[in-house]
C-alpha positions as CSV (number, residue, x, y, z in Angstrom):
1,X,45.4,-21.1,30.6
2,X,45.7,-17.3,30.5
3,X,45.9,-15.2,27.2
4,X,48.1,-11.9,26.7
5,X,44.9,-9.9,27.3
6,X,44.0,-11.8,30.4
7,X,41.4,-13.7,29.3
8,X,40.5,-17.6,30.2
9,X,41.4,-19.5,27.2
10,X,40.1,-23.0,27.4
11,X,41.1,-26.4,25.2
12,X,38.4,-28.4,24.5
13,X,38.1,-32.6,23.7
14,X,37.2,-33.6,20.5
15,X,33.4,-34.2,19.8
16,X,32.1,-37.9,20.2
17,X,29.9,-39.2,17.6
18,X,27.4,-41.6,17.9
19,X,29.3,-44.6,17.7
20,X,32.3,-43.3,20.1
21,X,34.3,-42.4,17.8
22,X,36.2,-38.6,17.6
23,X,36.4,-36.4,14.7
24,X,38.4,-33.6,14.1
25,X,37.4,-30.5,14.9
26,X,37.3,-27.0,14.0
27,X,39.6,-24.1,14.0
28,X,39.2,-20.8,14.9
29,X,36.0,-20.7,16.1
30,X,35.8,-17.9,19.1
31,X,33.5,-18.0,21.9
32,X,33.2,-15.1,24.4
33,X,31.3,-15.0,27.5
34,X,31.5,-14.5,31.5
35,X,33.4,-17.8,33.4
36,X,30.8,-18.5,36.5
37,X,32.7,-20.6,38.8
38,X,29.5,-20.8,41.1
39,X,27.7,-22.6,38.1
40,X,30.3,-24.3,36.1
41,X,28.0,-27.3,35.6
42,X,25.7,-25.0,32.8
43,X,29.4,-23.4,31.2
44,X,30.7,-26.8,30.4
45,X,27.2,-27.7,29.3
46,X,27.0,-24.9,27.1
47,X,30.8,-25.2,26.0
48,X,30.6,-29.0,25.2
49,X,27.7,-28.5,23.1
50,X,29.5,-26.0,21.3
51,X,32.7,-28.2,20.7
52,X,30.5,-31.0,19.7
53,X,28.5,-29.3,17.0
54,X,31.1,-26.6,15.7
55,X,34.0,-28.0,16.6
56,X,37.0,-29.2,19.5
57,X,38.9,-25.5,20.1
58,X,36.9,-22.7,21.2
59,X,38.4,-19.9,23.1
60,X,36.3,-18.6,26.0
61,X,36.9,-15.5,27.0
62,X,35.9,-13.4,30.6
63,X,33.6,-10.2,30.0
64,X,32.9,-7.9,32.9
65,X,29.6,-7.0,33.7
66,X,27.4,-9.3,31.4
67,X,25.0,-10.9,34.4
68,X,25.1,-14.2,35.2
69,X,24.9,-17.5,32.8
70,X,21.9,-18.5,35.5
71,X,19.6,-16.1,33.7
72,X,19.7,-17.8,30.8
73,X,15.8,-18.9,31.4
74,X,14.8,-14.7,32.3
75,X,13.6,-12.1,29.9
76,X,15.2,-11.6,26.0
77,X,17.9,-8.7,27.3
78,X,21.5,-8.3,27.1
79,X,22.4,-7.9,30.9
80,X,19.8,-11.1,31.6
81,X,20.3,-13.6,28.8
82,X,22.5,-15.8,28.1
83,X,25.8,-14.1,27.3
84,X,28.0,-15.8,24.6
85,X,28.9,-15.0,21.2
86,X,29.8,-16.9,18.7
87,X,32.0,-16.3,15.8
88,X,34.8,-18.2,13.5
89,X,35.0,-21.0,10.8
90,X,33.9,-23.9,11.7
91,X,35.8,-26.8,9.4
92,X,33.7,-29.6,10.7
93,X,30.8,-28.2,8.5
94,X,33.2,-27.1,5.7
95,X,34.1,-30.5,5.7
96,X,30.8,-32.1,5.7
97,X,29.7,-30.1,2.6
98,X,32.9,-30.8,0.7
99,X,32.8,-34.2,1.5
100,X,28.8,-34.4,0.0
101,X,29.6,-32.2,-3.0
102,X,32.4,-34.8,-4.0
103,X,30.2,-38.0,-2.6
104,X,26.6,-37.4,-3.4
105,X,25.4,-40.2,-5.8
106,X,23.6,-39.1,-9.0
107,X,23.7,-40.0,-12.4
108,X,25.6,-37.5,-13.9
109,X,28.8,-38.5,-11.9
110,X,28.7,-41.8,-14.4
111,X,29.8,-39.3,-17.2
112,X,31.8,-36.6,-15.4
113,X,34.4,-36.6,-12.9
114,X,34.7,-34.9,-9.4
115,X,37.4,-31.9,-9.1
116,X,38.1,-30.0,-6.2
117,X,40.4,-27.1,-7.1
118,X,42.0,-24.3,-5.5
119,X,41.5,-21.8,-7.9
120,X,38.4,-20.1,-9.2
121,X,39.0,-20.0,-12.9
122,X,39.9,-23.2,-15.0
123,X,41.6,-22.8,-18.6
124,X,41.0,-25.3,-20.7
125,X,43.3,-26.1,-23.9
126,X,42.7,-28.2,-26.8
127,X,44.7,-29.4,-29.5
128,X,43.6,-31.0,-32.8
129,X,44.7,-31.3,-36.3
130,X,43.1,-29.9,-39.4
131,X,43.9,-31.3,-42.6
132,X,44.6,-34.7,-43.3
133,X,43.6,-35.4,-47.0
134,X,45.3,-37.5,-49.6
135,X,45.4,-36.8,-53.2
136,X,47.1,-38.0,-56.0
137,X,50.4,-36.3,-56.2
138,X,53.0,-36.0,-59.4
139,X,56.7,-36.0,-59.1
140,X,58.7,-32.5,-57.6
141,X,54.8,-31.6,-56.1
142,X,53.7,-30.4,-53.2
143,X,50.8,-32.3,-51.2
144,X,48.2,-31.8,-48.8
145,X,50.0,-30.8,-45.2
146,X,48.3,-31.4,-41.7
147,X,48.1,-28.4,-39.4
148,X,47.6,-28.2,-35.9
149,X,45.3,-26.1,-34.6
150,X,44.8,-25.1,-30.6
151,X,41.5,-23.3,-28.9
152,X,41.4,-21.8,-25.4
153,X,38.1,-21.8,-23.3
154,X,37.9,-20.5,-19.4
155,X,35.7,-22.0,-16.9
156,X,34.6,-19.1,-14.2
157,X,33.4,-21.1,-11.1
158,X,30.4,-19.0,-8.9
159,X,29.9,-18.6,-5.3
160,X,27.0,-20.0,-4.4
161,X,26.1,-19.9,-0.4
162,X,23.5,-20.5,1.8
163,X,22.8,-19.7,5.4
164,X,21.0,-21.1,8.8
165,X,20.3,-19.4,11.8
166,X,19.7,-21.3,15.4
167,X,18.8,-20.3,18.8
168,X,22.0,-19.8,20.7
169,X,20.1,-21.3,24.2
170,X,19.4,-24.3,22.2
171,X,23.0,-25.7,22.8
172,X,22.3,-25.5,26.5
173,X,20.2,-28.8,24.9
174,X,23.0,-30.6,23.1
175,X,19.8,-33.2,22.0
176,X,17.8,-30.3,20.7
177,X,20.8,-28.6,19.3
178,X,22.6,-31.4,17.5
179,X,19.0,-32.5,15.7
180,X,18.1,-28.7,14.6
181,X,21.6,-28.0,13.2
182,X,21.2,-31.3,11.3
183,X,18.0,-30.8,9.6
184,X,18.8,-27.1,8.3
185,X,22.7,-28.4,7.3
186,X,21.1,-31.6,5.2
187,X,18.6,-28.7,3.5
188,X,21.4,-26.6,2.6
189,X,23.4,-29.8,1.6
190,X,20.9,-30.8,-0.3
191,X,20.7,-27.5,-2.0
192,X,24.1,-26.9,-2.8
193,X,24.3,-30.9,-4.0
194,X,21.2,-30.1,-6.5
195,X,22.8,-26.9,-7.8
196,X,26.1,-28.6,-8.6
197,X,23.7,-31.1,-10.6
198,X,21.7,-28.7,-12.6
199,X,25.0,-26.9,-13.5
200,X,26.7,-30.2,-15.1
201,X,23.2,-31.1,-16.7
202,X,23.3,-27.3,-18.3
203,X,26.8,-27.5,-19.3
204,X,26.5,-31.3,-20.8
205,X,23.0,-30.0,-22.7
206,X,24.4,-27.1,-24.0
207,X,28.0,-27.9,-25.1
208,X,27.5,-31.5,-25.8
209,X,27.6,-32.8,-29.2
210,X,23.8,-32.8,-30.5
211,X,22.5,-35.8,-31.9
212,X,21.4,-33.4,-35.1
213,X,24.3,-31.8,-36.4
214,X,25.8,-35.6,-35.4
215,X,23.4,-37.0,-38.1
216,X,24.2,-34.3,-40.5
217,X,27.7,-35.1,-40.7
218,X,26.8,-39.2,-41.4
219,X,24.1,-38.3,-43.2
220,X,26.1,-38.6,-47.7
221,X,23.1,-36.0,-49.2
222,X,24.0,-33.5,-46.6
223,X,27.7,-32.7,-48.0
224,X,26.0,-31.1,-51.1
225,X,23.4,-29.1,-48.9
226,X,23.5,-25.1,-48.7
227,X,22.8,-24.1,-44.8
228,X,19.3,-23.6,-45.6
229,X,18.9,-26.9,-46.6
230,X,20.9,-28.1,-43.7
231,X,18.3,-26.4,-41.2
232,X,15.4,-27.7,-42.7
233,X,16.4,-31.3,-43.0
234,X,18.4,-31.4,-39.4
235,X,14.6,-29.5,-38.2
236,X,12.3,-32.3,-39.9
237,X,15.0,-35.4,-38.3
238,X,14.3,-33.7,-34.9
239,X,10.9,-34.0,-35.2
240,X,9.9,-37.0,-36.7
241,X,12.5,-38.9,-35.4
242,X,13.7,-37.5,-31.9
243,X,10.9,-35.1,-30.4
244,X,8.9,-36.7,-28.1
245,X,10.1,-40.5,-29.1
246,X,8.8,-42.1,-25.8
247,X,5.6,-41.6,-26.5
248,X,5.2,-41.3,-30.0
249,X,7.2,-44.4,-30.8
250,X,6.3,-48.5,-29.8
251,X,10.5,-49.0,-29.9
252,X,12.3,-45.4,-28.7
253,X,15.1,-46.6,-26.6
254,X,16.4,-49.1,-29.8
255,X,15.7,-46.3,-32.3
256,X,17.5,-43.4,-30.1
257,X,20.5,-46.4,-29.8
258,X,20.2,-46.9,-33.5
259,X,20.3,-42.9,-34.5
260,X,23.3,-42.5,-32.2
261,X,25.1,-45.4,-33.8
262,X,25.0,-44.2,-37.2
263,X,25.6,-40.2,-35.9
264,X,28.7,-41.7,-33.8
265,X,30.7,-43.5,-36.9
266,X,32.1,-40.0,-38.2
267,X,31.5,-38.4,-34.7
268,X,35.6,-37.6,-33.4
269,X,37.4,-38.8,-31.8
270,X,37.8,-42.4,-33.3
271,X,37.2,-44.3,-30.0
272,X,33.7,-43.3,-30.3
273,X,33.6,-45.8,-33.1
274,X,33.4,-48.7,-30.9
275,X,30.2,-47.5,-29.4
276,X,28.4,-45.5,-26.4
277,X,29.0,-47.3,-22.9
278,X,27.0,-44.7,-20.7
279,X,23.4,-43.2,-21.0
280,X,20.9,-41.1,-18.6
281,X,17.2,-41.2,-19.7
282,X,14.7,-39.2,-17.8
283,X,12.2,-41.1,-15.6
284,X,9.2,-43.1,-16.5
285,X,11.2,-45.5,-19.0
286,X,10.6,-49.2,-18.9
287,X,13.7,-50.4,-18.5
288,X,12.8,-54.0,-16.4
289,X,12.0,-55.4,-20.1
290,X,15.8,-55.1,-21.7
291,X,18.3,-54.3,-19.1
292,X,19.2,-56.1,-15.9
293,X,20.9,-54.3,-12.7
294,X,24.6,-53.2,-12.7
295,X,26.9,-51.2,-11.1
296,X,29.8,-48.1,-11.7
297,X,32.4,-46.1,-10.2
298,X,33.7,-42.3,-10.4
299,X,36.2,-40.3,-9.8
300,X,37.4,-37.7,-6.9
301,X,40.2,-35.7,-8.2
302,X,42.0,-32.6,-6.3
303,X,42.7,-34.4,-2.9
304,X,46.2,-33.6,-2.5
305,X,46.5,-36.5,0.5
306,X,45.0,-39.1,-1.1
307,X,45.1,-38.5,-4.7
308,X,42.5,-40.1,-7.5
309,X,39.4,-42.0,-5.2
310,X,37.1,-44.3,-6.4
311,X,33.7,-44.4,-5.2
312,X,30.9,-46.8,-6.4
313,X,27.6,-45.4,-8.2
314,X,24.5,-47.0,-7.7
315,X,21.8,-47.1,-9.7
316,X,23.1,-48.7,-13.4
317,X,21.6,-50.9,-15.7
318,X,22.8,-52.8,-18.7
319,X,21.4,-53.2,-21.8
320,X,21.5,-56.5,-23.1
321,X,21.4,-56.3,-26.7
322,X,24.3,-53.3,-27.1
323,X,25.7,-53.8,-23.3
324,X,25.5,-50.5,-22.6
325,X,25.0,-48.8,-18.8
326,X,21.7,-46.8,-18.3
327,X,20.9,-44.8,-15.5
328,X,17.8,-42.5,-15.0
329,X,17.7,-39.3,-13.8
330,X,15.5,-38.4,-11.1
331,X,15.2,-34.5,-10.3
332,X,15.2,-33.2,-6.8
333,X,12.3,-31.0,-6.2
334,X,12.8,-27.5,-4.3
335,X,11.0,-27.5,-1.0
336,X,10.8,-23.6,-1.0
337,X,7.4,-24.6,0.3
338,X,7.9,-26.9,2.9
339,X,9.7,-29.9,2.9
340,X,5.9,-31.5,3.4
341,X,4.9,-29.8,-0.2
342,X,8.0,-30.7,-2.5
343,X,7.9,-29.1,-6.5
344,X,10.3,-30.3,-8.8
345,X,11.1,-27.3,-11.9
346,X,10.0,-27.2,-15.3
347,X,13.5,-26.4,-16.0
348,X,16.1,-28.3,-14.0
349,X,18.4,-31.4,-14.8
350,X,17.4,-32.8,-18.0
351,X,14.3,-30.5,-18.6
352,X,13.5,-27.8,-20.3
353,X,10.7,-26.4,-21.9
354,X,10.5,-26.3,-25.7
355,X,8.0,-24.1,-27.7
356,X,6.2,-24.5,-31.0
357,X,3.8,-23.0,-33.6
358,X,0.8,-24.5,-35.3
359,X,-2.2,-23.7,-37.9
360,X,-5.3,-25.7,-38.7
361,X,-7.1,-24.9,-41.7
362,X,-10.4,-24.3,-42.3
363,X,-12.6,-26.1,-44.9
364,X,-15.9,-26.0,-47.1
365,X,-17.8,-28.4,-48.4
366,X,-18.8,-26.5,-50.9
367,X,-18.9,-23.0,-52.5
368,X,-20.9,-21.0,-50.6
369,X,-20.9,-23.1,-47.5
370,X,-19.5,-21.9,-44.2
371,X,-16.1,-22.4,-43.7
372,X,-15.8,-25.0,-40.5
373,X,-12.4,-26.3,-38.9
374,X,-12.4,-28.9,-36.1
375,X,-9.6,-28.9,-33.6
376,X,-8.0,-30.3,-30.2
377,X,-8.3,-28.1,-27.2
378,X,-5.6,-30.3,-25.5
379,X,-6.2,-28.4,-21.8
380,X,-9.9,-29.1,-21.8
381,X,-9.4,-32.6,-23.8
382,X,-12.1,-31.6,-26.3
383,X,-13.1,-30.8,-30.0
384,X,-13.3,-27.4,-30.7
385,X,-15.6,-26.2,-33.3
386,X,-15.1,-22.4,-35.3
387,X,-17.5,-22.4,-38.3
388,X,-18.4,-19.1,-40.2
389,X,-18.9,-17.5,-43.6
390,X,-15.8,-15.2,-45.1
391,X,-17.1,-12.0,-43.6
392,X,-16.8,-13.2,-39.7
393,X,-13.6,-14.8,-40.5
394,X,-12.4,-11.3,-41.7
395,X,-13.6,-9.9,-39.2
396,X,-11.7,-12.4,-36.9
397,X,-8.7,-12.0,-38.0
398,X,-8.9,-8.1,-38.4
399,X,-9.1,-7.9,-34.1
400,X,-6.1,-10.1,-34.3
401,X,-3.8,-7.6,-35.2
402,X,-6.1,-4.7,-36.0
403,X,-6.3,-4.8,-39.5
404,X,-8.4,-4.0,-42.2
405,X,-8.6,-6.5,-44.7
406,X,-10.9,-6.6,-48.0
407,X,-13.0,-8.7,-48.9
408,X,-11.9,-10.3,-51.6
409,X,-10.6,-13.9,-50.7
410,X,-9.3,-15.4,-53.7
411,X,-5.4,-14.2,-52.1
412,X,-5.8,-16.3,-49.5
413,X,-6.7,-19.2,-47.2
414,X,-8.1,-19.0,-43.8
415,X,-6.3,-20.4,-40.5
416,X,-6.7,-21.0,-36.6
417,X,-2.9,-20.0,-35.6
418,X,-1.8,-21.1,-32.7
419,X,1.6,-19.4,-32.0
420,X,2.6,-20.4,-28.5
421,X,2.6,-23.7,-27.4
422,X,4.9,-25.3,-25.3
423,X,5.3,-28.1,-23.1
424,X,8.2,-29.3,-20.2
425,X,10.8,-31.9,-22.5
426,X,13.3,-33.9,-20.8
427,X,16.3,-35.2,-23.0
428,X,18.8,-37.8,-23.2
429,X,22.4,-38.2,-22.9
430,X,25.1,-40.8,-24.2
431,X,29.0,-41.2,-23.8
432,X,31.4,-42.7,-25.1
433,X,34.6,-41.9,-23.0
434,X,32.8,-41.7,-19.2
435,X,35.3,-39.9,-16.0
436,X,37.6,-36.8,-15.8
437,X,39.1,-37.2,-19.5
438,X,35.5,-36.4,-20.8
439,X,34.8,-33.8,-18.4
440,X,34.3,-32.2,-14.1
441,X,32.1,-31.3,-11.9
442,X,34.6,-28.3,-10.2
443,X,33.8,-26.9,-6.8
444,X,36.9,-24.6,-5.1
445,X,37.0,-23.2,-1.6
446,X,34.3,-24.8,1.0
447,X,34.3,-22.4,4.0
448,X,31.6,-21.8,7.0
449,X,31.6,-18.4,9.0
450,X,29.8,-18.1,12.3
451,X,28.4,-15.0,13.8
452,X,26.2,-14.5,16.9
453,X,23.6,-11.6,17.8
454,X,23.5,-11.1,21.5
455,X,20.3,-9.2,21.1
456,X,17.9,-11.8,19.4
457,X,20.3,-14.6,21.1
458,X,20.9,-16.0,17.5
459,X,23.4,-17.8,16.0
460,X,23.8,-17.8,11.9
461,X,26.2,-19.4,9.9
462,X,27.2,-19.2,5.9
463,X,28.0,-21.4,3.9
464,X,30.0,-20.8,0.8
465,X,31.5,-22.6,-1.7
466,X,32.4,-22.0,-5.6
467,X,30.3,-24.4,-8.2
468,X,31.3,-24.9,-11.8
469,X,31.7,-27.8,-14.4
470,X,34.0,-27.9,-17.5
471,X,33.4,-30.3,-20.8
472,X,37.2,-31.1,-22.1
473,X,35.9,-33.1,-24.6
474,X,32.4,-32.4,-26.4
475,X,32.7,-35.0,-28.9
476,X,32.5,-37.6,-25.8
477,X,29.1,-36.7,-25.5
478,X,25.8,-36.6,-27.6
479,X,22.3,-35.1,-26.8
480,X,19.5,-36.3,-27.8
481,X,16.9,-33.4,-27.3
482,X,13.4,-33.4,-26.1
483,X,12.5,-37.4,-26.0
484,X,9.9,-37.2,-23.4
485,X,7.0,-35.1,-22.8
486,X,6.9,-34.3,-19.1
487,X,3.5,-31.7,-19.3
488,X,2.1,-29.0,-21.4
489,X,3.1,-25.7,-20.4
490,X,0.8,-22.8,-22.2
491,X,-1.1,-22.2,-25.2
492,X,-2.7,-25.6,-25.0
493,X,-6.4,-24.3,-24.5
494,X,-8.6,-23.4,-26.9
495,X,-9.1,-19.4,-26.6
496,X,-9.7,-17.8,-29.6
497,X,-9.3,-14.0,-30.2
498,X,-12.7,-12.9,-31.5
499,X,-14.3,-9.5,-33.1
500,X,-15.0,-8.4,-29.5
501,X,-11.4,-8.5,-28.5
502,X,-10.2,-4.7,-29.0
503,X,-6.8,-4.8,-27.9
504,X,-5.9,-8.1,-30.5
505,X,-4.4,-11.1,-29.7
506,X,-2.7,-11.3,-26.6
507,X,-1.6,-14.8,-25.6
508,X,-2.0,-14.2,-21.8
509,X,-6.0,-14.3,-23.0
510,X,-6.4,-16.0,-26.2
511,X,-4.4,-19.2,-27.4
512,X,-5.0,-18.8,-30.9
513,X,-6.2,-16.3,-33.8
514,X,-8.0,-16.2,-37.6
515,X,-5.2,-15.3,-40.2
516,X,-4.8,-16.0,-43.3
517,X,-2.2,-17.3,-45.4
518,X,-0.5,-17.3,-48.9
519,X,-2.6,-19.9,-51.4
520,X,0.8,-21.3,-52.6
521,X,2.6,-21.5,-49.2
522,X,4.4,-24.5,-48.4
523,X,2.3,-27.4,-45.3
524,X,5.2,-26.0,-42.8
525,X,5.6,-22.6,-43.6
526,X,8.2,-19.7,-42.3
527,X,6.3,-17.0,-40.7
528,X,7.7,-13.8,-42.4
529,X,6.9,-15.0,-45.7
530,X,3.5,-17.4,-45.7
531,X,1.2,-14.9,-44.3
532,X,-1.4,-12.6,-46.4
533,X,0.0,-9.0,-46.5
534,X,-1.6,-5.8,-47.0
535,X,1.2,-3.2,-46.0
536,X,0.1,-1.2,-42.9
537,X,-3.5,-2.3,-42.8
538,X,-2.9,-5.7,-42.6
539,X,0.7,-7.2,-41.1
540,X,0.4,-10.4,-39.3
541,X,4.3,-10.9,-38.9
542,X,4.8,-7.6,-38.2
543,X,2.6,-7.0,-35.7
544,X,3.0,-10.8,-33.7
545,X,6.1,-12.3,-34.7
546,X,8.7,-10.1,-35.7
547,X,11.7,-9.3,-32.7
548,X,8.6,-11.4,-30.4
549,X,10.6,-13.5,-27.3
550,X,9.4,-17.0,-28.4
551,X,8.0,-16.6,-31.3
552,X,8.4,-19.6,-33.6
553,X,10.1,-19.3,-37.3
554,X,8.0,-21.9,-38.6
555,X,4.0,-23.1,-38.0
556,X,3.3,-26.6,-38.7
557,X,0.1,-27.9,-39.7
558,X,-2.1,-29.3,-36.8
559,X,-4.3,-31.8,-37.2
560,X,-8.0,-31.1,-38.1
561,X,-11.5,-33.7,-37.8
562,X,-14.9,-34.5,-39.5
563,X,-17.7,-34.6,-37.5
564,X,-17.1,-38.6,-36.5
565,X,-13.6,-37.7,-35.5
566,X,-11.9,-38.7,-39.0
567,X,-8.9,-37.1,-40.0
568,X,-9.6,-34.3,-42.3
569,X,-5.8,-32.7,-42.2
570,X,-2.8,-34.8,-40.5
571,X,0.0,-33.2,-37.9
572,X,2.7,-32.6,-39.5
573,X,5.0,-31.0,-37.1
574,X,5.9,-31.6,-33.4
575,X,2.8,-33.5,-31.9
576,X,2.5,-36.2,-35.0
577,X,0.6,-38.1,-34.2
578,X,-0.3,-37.4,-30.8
579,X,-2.4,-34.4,-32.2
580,X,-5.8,-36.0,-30.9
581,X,-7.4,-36.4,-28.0
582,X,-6.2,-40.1,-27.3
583,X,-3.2,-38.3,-27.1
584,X,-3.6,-35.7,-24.8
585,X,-2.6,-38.1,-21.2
586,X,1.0,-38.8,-23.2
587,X,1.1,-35.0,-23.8
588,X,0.7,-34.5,-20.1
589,X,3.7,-36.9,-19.4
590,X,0.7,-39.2,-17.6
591,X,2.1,-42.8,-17.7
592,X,-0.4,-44.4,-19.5
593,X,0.4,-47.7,-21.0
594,X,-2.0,-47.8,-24.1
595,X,-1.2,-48.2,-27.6
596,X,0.0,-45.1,-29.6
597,X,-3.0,-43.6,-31.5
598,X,-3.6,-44.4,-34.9
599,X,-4.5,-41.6,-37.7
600,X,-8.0,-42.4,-38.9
């Protein structure tokens, strides 16, 4: 067939897969090149392997004066290479990633639903009523109306792409050709399938219902709380209760369960009454004790030929007692490296990492004897010992911030602060109402463009699709933060900022500093008012906390030791108590199946 310009114009068959079957092909991909007749075996070779991997209509068109496909074996020039290019949309790929971005199996899909959409931007509407009280009412008087009030929230979905590039002589190889473009599509796959995950993880972790203010509402003594109070009562349930339950706790699966029941009686809407029927955990659980092996199913929304599809998750287990479907979460790792040296983040899926303040305080015996404080280096798993009398300590903790404080010592107590450390969490979730009415994963517009350079004899083609996900109902779903310690991040060691450190405390050196503290200020104390302050000579908040990224509000008292490893002061924030050295392989998320350590 001959096109207006003059140009050959070839049909081609669709591709064969591997078990003889056909599959549709692509349109609009163009291939131009020079139509040998004296070697048409090597053009059809090259043109079938093109139609098999891209797709079943390519367009070949005659170019004058490009040399001869025989030289495809000479030297890397235009006039002597192989002379083809390569450009167009290839669907067969388009459809291969939209068909894994709505198929992939992972957790998450047990909560959300699939949507592909045809628009970038998703309003969402919600109506609810406010009002709703009954009170005693006399004759001829008004009473309590219900109102209905509406909110408006957009979704913005982002292009996210990736690219591959391939040798264009390689498809004189169809073997070689097919297995290349494989490997680099299933990375990119792989990619785009991961990114779509840690998108619905962000958006469930962050507009979720937390299992805090959940407990706050159920919680009677709270209604008469001012906000202050509210913070420091939903800050001390979070972490005796909920921070770090795995390890810190013989039972934490039927204690998380028994939190969430009591948070989800006065938690809208009222179906949630009747109890959460879908949770993802983070790995390392033992689940084999209480749960045997089920299965689920989610939605695919947006196909317009098909409709609503079904498609079976793997992976669920039931719990027993409250028969409730649990799956675990495992994250993919990033092979930026190599696919032979895997990493998964520190901050992907369900983890994040969390950061804390603590003190330790030092002690005497006596007056007159040194002060002493024993302490847990937790990256070196060993006791560390800072002794001295009042005039090292001040001197300490005047190269902290250089200061100049007096001596005089009756204003205050001495303390090891250590303000930054932090360690990789991974949380929990729970739902009640699981598929599309709770919430999507959204991805709009799946499209593959091909391009060719004749001069490095390359092929590369983009991917590109729009990722998003949108919560329609937050009250489905409750978080329950920072249950399992996955590894200590920084400020774990036990640097300390001496008299010979000029510059002060700077945590990239040092993890912690001598300060001292108010006499009267409370175990956990807020920073900006519990330190010792002597205007400009001597400003501990000023100088290392104030308008600081990451600095904490509140240090907790760490745990301190006698000489036999007795406990002289007990942990009273985050690391309970963990804060020892028998705790230090739970700290590093190790899986070490011991008994919790006792406080001695």
């Amino acid at each position: 067939m001959i096109s207006e310009d003059g140009a050959y114009c070839v049909a081609m068959a669709g591709r064969t897969t591997n078990s003889g079957g056909t599959v549709a092909g692509a349109t609009g991909v163009h291939v131009a090149g020079m139509l040998s007749t004296t070697h048409q075996t090597t053009d059809d070779g090259f043109r079938g392997s093109v139609s098999q991997l891209l797709g079943n209509r390519v367009r070949l068109s005659e170019l004058p004066s490009l040399g001869n496909i025989d030289y495809h074996v000479g030297f890397n020039h235009t006039t002597t290479s192989l002379p083809y290019a390569i450009h167009g949309t290839s669907t067969v790929v388009s459809r291969r990633i939209a068909t894994s971005l709505a198929g992939f199996q992972d957790p998450i899909k047990s909560i959300l639903g699939v949507g592909v959409h045809r628009e970038s931007k998703i309003i969402i509407k919600r109506r609810y009523v406010v009002g709703g009280q009954s009170l005693i009412t006399p004759e001829r008087a008004p009473a309590r109306t219900v109102a209905i009030r509406e909110d408006q929230r957009e979704v913005i979905l982002t292009r996210y792409g990736g690219d591959l590039e391939m040798n264009l002589n390689l498809f004189l190889r169809p073997e070689a050709a097919s297995e290349e473009l494989d490997m680099k599509l299933d990375a990119q796959r792989l990619a785009l399938e991961q990114t779509l995950v840690d998108i619905g993880y962000e958006t469930l972790l962050s507009e979720g219902t937390n299992l805090m203010h959940a407990l706050l509402r159920a919680n009677p003594s709270a209604a008469t709380m001012t906000a202050d109070e509210k913070v420091r009562l939903s800050e001390r349930m979070y972490i005796q209760s909920i921070f770090g339950c795995m390890a810190k706790n013989p039972f934490p699966v039927h204690n998380i369960l028994a939190a969430c029941s009591k948070a989800n009686l006065y938690t809208p809407p009222g179906d949630a009454r009747n109890g959460y029927s879908v949770m993802i955990v983070p790995p390392g659980m033992e689940l084999q004790k209480y749960t045997r092996p089920d299965e689920m199913v989610f939605n695919i929304s947006g196909l317009s030929d098909h409709g609503k599809i079904s498609m079976p998750l793997q992976g669920a287990r039931t719990d027993t007692i409250s028969n409730m479907r649990i799956f675990v979460h495992f994250p993919a790792p990033s092979i930026m490296n190599g696919a032979n040296e895997p990493q998964v983040d520190a901050s992907s899926g369900l983890t994040q990492v969390v950061g804390w303040g603590t003190y330790y305080r030092f002690k005497q015996d006596k007056a007159g004897d040194p002060y002493i404080c024993r302490f847990v280096d937790f990256k070196n798993r060993k006791i560390v010992v800072v002794q001295g009398d009042a005039k090292k300590l001040n001197g300490m903790a005047n190269s902290a911030v250089g200061g100049k404080l007096g001596e005089d010592n009756s204003d205050g107590e001495f303390v090891l602060v250590r303000p930054h450390m932090s360690a990789a969490m991974s949380s929990a979730i729970l739902c009640t109402k699981p598929g599309a009415e709770t919430g999507e994963l959204l991805m709009a517009y799946p499209q593959t463009g091909i391009s060719t350079s004749q001069t490095t004899e390359t092929m590369k083609m983009q991917l590109r699709v729009y990722l998003g996900c949108a919560l329609y109902e937050p009250e489905n779903v409750l978080v329950v933060p920072d249950v399992q310690f996955e590894g200590l991040v920084g400020g774990q060691g036990g640097r300390i900022c001496d008299e010979s450190a000029k510059a002060g405390f700077n945590p990239e050196n040092h993890d912690l500093f001598v300060a001292k503290i108010k006499t009267g200020a409370d175990t956990n104390f807020n920073v900006d008012t519990g330190f010792v302050t002597k205007g400009a000579d001597y400003d501990v908040y000023g100088k290392l906390f104030k308008d600081k990224d990451g600095a904490p509000a509140i240090l907790y008292q760490g745990a301190t030791f006698t000489d036999d490893f007795k406990n002289v002061d007990t942990n009273t924030g985050h690391l309970g108590v963990l804060d020892c050295l028998q705790g230090c392989d739970r700290l590093d998320g190790l899986q070490t199946f011991t008994n919790i350590p006792e406080i001695k």
